[in-house]
N, C-alpha and C positions, 0 to 999 in steps of 0.2 A: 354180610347179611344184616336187616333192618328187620326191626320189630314187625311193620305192616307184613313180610311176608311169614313170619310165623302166624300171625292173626289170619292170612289170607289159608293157610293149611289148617287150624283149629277151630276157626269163625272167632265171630265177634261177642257170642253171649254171653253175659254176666250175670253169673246168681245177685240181687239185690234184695234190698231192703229197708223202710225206714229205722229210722233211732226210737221209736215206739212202738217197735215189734220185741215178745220178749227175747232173751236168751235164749232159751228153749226153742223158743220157735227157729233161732238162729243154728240150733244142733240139729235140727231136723230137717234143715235144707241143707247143711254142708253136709248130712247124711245121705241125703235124697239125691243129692247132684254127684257124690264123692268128692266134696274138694274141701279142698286144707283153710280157706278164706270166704265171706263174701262180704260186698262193697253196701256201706251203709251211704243212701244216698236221697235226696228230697226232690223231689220237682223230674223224679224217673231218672234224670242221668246226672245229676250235680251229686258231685261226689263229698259228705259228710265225714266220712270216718270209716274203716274197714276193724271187719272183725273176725278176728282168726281162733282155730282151734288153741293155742298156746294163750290165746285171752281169756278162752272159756276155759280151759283149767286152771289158769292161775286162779279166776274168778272164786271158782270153787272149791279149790285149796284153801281161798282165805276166808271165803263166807258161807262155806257151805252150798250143798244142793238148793237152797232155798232161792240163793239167785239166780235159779234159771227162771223165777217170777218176775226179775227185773229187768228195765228195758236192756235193750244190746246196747243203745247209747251210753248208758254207763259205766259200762266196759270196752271200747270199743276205742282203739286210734285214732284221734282226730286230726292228726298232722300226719295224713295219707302223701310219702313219697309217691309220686303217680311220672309217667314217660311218656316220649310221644312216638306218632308211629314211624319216623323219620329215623330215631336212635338205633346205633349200632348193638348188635347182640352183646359183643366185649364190653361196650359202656355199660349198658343193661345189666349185666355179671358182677360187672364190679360194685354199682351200686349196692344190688341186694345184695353181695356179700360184706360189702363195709356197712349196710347198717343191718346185717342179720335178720334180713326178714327173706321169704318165699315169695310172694304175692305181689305184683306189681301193677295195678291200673292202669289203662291207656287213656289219655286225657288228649283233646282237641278240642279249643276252644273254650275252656272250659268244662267241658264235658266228656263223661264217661264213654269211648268208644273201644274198650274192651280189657281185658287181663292180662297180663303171663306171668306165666311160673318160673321157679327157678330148673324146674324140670322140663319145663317149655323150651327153655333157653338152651339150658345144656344139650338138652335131646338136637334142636337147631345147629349148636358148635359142632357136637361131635358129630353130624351129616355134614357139614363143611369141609370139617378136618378130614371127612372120609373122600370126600369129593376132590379136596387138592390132593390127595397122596395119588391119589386111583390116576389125577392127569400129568401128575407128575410121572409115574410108572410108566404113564402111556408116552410123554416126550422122550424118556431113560429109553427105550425101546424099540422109538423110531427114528435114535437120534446115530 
């Protein structure tokens, strides 16, 4: 299984935003949407920097509530690992797990054409894994 077909089962939308929207404003859409992440980006799909809930606490840990007045840019990832829609779910997994993040970009060309989770992912493996057992059963059966 390839990334495009999870995107093709969740769509393609991405919460965004520029790097001069503040923090705050950034807790109120990853509130709004429920998601753990959203992609800091200029020019609508050129991908800037992502900014996740574990950014905004650390934030706040170290400087207080006060930086949710400051832009998201200044907390934010700017060396976004991003995948394409070609990549295997297994490649996908291993990434986010060797560099411990959730949130992965879909990038083509350049550009931002959509997310997935690491709960995207897994949720995809394990329909797989449920998929080959079920045809395996079915050949054990009418073999």
């Amino acid at each position: 299984m390839i990334v495009a077909m999870i995107l093709e089962q969740k769509g393609r939308d991405v919460a965004t935003m520029g790097a001069e929207a503040t923090i705050g404003e950034a807790v109120s859409e990853l509130a709004r949407h429920k998601i753990g992440a959203i992609v800091v980006v200029e020019d609508r799909d050129i991908i800037v920097g992502i900014v996740s809930e574990r950014d905004i606490v650390r934030a706040i840990a170290k400087s207080g509530p006060e930086i949710l007045a400051a832009p998201a840019g200044s907390i934010m990832t700017s060396e976004v690992m991003t995948c394409e829609d070609s990549e295997t779910i297994n490649d996908v997994m291993a990434r986010m797990t060797r560099g411990r993040f959730r949130h992965l970009p879909v990038e083509k060309d350049g550009r931002l054409t959509g997310i997935v989770s690491i709960g995207d992912v897994v949720k995809a493996r394990i329909e797989e894994v449920e998929r080959e057992a079920e045809e395996m059963r079915a050949y054990i059966s009418t073999a």
